[in-house]
Structures are given as C-alpha cells and as structure tokens.
C-alpha positions as CSV (number, residue, x, y, z in Angstrom):
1,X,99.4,76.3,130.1
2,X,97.7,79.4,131.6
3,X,99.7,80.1,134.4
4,X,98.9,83.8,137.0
5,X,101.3,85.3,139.1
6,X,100.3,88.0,141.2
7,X,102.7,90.0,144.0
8,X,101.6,91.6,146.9
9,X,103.9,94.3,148.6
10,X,105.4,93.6,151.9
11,X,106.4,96.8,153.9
12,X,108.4,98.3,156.6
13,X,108.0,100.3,158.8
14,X,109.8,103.2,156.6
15,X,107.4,102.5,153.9
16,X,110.3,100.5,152.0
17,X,109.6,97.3,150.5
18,X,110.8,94.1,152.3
19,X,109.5,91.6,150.0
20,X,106.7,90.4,147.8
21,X,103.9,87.7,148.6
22,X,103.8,85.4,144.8
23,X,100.4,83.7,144.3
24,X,99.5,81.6,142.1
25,X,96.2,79.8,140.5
26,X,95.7,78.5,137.5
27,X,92.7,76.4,135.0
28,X,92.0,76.4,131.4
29,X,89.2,78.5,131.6
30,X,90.6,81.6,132.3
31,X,89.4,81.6,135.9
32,X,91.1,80.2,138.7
33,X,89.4,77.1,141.0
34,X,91.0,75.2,144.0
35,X,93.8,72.6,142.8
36,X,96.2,70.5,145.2
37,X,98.2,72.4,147.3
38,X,101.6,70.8,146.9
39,X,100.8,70.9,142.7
40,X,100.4,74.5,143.4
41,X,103.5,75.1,145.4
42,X,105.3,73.3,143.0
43,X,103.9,75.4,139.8
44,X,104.5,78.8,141.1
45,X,107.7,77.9,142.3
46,X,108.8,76.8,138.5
47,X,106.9,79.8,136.9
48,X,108.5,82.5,139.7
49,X,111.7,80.7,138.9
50,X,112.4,80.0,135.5
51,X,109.7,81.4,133.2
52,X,108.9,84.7,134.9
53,X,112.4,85.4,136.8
54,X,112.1,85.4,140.4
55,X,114.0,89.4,140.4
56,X,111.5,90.7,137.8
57,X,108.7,89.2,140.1
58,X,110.2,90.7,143.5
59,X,113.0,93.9,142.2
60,X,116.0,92.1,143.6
61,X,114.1,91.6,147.3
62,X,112.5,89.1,149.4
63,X,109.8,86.5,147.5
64,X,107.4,84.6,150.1
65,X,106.3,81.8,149.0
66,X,103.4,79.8,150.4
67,X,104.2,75.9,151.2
68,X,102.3,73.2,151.4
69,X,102.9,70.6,154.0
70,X,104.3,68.1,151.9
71,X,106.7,70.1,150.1
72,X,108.0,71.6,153.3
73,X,108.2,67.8,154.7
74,X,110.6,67.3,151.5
75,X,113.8,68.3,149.8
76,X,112.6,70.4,147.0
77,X,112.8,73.8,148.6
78,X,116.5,73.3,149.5
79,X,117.4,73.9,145.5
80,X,116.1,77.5,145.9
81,X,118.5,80.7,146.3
82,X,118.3,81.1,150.2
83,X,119.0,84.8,149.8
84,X,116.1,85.3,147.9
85,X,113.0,83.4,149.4
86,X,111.0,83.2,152.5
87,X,109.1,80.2,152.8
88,X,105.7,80.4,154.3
89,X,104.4,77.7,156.3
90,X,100.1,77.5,157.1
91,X,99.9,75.3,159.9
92,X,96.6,75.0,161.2
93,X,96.4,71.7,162.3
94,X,98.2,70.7,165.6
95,X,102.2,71.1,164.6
96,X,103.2,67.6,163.8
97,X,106.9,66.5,164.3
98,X,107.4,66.1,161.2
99,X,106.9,69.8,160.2
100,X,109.0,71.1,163.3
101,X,111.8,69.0,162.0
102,X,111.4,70.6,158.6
103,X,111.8,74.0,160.3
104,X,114.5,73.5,162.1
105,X,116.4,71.7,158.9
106,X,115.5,74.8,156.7
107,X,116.9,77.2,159.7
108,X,119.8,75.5,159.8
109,X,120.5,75.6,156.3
110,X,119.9,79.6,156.5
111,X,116.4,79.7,155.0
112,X,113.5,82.2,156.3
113,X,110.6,80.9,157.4
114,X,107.6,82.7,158.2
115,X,104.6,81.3,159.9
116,X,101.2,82.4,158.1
117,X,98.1,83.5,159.7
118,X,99.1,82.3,163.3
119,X,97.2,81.9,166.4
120,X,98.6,81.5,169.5
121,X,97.1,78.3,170.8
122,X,98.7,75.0,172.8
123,X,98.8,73.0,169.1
124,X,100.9,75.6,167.3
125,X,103.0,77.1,170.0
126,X,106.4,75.0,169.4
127,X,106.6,76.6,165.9
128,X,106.3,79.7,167.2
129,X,110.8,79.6,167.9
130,X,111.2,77.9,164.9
131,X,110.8,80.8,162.7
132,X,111.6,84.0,161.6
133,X,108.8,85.8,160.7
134,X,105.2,85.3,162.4
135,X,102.2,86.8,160.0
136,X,98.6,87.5,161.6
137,X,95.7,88.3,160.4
138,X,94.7,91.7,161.7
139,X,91.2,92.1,161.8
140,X,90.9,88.5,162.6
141,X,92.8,88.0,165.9
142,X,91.8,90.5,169.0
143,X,94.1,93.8,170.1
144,X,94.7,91.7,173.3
145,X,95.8,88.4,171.9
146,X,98.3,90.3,169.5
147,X,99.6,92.3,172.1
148,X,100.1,89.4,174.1
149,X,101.9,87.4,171.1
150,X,104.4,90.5,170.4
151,X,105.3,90.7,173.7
152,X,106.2,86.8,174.4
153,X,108.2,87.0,170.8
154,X,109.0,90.1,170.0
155,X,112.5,90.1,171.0
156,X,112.8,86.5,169.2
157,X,111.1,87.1,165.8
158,X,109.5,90.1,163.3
159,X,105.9,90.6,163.8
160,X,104.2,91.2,159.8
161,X,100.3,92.6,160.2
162,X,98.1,91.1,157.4
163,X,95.6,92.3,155.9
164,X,95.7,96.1,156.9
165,X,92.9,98.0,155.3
166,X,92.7,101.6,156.7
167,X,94.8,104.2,157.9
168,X,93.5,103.8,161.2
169,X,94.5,99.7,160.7
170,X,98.6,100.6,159.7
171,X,98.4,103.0,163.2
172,X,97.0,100.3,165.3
173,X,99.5,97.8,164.1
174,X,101.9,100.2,164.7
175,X,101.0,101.3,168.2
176,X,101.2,97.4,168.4
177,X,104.8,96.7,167.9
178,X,104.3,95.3,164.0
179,X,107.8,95.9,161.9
180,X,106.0,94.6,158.6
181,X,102.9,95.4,156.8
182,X,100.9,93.8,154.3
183,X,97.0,94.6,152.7
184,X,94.6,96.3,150.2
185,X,95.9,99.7,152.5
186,X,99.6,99.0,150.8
187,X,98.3,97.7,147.4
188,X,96.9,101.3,146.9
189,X,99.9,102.7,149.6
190,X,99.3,105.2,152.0
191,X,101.4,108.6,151.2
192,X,100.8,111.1,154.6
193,X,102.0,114.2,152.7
194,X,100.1,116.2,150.4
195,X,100.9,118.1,147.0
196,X,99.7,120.8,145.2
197,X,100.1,119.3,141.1
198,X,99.9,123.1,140.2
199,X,103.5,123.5,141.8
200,X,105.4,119.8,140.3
201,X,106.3,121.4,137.1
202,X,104.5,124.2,135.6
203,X,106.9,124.0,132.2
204,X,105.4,120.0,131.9
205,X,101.9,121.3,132.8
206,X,102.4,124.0,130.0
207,X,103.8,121.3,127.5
208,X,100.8,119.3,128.0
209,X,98.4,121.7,127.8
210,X,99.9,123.1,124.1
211,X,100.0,119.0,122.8
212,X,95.8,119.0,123.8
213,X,95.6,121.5,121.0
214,X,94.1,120.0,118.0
215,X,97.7,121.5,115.8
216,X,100.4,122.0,118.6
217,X,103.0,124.0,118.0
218,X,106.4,122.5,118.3
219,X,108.2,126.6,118.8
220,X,105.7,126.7,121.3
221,X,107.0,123.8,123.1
222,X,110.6,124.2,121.8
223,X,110.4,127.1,123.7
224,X,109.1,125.9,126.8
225,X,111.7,123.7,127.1
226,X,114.4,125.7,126.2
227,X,113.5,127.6,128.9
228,X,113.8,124.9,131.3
229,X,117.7,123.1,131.6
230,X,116.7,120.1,133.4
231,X,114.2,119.7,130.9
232,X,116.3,119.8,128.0
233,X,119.2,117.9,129.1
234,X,116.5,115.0,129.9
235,X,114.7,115.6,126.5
236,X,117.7,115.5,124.6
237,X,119.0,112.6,126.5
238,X,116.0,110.2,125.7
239,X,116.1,111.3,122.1
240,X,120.0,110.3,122.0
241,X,119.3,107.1,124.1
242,X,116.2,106.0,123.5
243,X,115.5,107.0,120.0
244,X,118.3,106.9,117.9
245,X,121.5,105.6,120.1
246,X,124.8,105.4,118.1
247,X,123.1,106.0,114.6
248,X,123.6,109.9,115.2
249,X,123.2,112.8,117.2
250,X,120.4,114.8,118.2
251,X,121.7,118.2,119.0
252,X,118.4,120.7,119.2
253,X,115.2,120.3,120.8
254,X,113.2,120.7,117.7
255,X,115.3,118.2,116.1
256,X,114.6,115.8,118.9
257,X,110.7,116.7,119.2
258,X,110.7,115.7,115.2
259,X,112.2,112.8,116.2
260,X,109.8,111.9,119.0
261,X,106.9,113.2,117.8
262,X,103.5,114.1,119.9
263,X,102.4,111.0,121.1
264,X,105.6,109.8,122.1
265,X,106.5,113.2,123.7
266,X,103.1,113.0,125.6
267,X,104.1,109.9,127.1
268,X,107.5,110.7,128.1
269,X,106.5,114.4,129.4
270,X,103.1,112.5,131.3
271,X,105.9,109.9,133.2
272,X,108.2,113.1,134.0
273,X,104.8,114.8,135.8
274,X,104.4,111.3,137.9
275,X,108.6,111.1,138.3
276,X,108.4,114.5,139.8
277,X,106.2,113.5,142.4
278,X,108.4,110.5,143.9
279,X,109.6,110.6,146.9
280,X,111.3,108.1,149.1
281,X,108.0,107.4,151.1
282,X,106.0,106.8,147.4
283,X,108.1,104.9,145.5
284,X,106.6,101.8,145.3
285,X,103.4,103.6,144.5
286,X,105.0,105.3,141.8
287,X,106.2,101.7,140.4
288,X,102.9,100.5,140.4
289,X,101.6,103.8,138.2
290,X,104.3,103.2,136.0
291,X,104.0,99.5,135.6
292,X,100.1,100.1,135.3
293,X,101.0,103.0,132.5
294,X,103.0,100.6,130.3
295,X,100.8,97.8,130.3
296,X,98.0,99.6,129.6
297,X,99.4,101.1,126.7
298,X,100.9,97.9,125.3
299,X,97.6,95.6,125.4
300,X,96.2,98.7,123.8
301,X,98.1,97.7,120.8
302,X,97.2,94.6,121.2
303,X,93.3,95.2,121.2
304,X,94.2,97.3,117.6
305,X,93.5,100.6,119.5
306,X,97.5,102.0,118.8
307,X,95.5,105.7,118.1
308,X,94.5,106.0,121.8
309,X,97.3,104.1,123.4
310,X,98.3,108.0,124.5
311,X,95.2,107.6,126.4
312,X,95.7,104.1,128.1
313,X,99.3,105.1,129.2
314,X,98.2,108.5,131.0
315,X,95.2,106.5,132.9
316,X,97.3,104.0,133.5
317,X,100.0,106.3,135.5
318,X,97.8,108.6,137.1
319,X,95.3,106.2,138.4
320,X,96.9,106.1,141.8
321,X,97.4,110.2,141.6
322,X,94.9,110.5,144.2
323,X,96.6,108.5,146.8
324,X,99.9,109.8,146.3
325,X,98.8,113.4,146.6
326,X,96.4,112.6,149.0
327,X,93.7,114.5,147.4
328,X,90.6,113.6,145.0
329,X,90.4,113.2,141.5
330,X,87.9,115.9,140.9
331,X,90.5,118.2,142.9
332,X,93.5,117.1,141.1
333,X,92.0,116.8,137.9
334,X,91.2,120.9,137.9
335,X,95.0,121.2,137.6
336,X,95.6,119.0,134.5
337,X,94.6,120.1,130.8
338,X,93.3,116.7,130.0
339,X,90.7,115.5,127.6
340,X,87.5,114.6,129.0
341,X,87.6,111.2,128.3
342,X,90.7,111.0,130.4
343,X,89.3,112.5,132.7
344,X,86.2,110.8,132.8
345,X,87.7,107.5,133.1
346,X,89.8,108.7,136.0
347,X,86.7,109.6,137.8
348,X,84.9,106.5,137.1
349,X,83.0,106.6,134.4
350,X,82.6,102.6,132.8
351,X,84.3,102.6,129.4
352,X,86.7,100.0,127.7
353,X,89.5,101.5,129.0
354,X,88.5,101.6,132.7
355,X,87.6,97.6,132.6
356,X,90.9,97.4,131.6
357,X,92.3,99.1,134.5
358,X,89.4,97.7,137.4
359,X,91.1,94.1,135.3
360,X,94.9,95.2,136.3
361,X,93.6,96.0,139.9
362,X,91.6,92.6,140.2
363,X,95.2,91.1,139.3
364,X,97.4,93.1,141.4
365,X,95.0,92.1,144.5
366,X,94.7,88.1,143.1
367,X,91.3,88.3,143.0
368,X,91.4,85.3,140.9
369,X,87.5,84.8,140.6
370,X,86.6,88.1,139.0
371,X,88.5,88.1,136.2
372,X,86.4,85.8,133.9
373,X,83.9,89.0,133.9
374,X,86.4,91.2,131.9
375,X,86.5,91.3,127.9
376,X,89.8,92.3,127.9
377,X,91.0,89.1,130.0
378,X,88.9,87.4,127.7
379,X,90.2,89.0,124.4
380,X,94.1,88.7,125.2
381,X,94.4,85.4,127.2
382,X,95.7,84.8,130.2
383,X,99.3,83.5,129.2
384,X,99.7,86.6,127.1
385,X,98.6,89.0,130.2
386,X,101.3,88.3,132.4
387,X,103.9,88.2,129.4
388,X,102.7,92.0,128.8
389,X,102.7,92.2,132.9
390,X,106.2,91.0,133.4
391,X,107.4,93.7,130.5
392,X,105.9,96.4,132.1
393,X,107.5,95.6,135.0
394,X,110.8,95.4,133.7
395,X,110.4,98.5,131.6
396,X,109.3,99.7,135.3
397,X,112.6,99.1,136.7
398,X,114.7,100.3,133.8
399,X,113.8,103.5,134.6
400,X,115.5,103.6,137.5
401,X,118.6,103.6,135.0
C-alpha cells in the first residue's frame, strides 16, 4: 500500500518548533483523491505510529493529528502516548453532545485538543472551553473577529494562526496576540537577519573552490585545512567516526582526505558551509536543507545517476540559502565557486534535477494533487519516497550528535 505522510511545522513565537501537523492521503495511482475521513484518521495514525515512527515524523515534539468525528466519538485515540499528540477536532457542524463529551473525556484523561479552523458562532461556542488550542484560518476570518476571539479566550487557551503567507501575515498575527504559527511563510521560514556567505568560512569557500578544479590538489587542501584547527579536529573526526570507526586510526589530514575522497569531502565541506550558518532562530530551516540535501542525493542513486549525486546533495542543501540569508540567489550565488549547472538549477532553470526538488517541495506542502506530474514520483514510487524521506530525516537528526 502507497501510503504519504507529509509534516507541516508548527512555531512559536521564538521561532522554535512546537509541533508538527501529519497529513495523510493515499490511492493506488500515485495521486491522492478524497477517501473516508475516519479510514483516514485511522491510516495515518497506524503509519505515523508504527511504520514511520511518530519521533522521526515530529523530532521528539508535538504531532497534531486531524480527527474525524467518529473516531473522536470512540475509544481508539485513548491507546496513543498523550505526551506526544494533539488531537485536532474540525467541527463545523453545530457541536453535538456527543463530541463535547468526547472533549471533556480526552481533557480529563490529559490529552490536547485543538479546535481546527474555528469560527466564533452560537453552534460552536461550547467547544470553545473545551480545548486547548484554538487554530484559525488567517486570511479567512476578519482582524476584528480575531481580535475579538483572543480577547474572550486568551487567558483560557493558545491562539495558533493558520495559514500565514507573508511577512506582513506573521506581524499581524503577532500584533494580534497569536502564540503559534503555521503556513507556506514557515514551510520556507522567515530568518530577519542577514549574512554575508563571503564572511561564513573563507577556508570552506577556498576548499570548494580548489575541488571545482578539473585535478584538485589534495596539498592544496591539506593545507587549507591545516591551517584552520576547527577544521581539522572536525575533518579528522568524521574520517575516524564515520569512515573507518574501530578498524584504525586516521591520524593526518591527507591520510583522511584519501580516505574520503572528493566527492565525499564535497559533501561534508558543502553541509559545514550550511552548519555555519545556523543559528537558533534558523534551525528548523537548516533541517529542512539538510533533510532536502540527503534525499536528493539518495534517490539520485536510485535514478542510476551516483556520478552527479555531488550535485543533487548541494542543491538540495542550499535551496533554502536565499531565505536564510535573506538575500537572492543571483546575489549569493556571486560568492560560491560553483558549476553552472548548480547554479543554474538554483536559479530556476527546468532540468531533471530541479523536478526533483519543485517534487520534495510539492510534498513538504501536501500538495497531494501535483505530484502525479513529476517523472521522478513516477520513476521511484510512492512507498519508496517516503522510505528515502524518513532516512533523510533521521540522517537529519543524527547530526545533531
């Protein structure tokens, strides 16, 4: 079975990430249609659970999860971990007494609950103190009516804003009272500090630069880094770790670049570039590079392309550059020795590999119905996507380590 799971970032107002939204579609044909909403429920809740792993989905935080009204009339949510779920409940009809009952049971048991895309009208008013967490649609929903809504609740329940856009959206909801934020604004995140990629690392810039060379020299980059003592603790480190562990000991840095070899070292010395830039305001932007790096350069394997995977991993992680230095491409891209296919395919330009990423994208922001129009969906399969997915994300993480 062809199963999708897609998260969507959740934020504070620190820029830190409270939690993820899961959602979930699913059809034998690669693209997703409409199915029953307490089938639905059910699925993603089994895939997030015990095929995917709900702390590879989410990083050890919040997961919401949409409910249908049936299943939140039941039992079957009470088997989840409490600690790691917020259940979301769409209530558009008039609140029947059935589903209040449901709230207050799952409150009582210490559950969540968040109330998704909410009006504040006469029919769904009572469920209003029945829950945690109250999500509205921004741009949907007047300034007045939201203003009025925070100020009845806001002392009795968190406020999330969805579907923030703009800059000028995230301000607004701020100026509003929101504490949690959620849209396409925070899938490509919003970094309000600007950096000159000249000034990150001139020693990885210079590494880089020498590898573009059609022969690089390894003395030339032995002595780059030996120049450099962060830089050769961490190079000597991965070689150790990474490479070899208990088998031996790498001791030089030529003896570790022999080891790695040039399109290994481009890849580590490209992730140390985007490493350098992180912050505690881009992290999760820097996350999303990284996860978008490795998967990139793992389905480039697996479309038989292993002698440009180099390339695939460097779009990959510096497709989001622009956002988290606040600055174009053609500006940034001055400051990077780079081949012009890589940097073509930053700016834009249509090619296999740029399908691949506009594909990743259409996933990361479920847009379920334009994924039938990519070869590479079509080439790899669904179910094998979001194996690859889940490893990058994973592989993600382990950096942290």
């Amino acid at each position: 079975m062809n199963v999708f799971i897609a998260r969507q970032p959740i934020f504070d107002r620190r820029n830190r990430i409270y939690g993820y939204e899961l959602l979930f579609r699913q059809n034998n044909n690669n693209y997703f249609v409409p199915m029953d909403d307490d089938i639905a429920t059910a699925e993603l809740i089994y895939n997030s659970f015990l095929v995917f792993g709900i702390d590879n989905l989410t990083d050890g935080t919040k997961a919401f999860i949409n409910c249908s009204k049936g299943l939140i009339n039941s039992d079957f949510l009470e088997v989840l971990p409490k600690d790691k779920i917020v259940v979301e409940i769409l209530e558009r009809d008039k609140a029947s007494r059935a589903t209040m009952d449901a709230c207050q049971r799952f409150q009582s048991l210490g559950y969540k609950l968040a109330l998704d895309d909410f009006i504040l009208d006469e029919d769904n008013l009572p469920l209003a103190g029945l829950t945690n967490i109250i999500k509205v649609d921004f741009p949907d929903v007047s300034f007045e009516q939201q203003a009025a809504l925070i100020k009845k609740y806001k002392n009795k329940v968190i406020f999330l804003a969805e579907k923030i856009e703009t800059r000028e959206d995230y301000r607004k909801a701020v100026e509003l009272g929101y504490d949690l934020f959620q849209g396409y604004f925070f899938c490509k995140p919003a970094i309000l500090k600007s950096k000159d990629i000249k000034t990150v690392h001139s020693s990885l810039i210079a590494i880089i630069d020498e590898l573009h060379k059609p022969e690089p020299s390894y003395t030339k980059i032995s002595d780059i880094i030996q120049t450099d003592l962060g830089l050769s603790y961490k190079l000597l480190r991965l070689a150790n770790s990474v490479y070899i562990g208990a088998r031996f000991k790498v001791e030089s840095i030529k003896q570790a670049l022999n080891l790695l070899g040039t399109r290994e070292l481009y890849q580590w010395i490209s992730l140390m570039i985007l490493k350098d830039l992180q912050d505690n305001e881009n992290g999760e932007l820097v996350k999303q590079s990284l996860i978008r790096g490795k998967l990139m350069n793992m389905l480039a394997v697996e479309f038989h392309r292993p002698d440009r995977d180099s390339d695939y991993f460097f779009i990959g992680i510096f497709s989001l550059i622009d956002v988290i230095l606040s600055k174009s491409f053609e500006e940034i891209l001055v400051g990077l020795p780079l081949s012009d296919r890589v940097k073509n395919t930053l700016l834009g330009e249509k090619n296999d590999i740029r399908e691949l990423l506009d594909c990743i994208a259409s996933v990361e922001k479920a847009e379920w119905d334009k994924l039938n129009q990519y070869n590479a969906m079509r080439m790899i399969g669904p179910e094998k996507f979001m194996t690859q997915y889940v490893e990058a994300i994973k592989w993600a993480n382990s950096l942290n380590d």
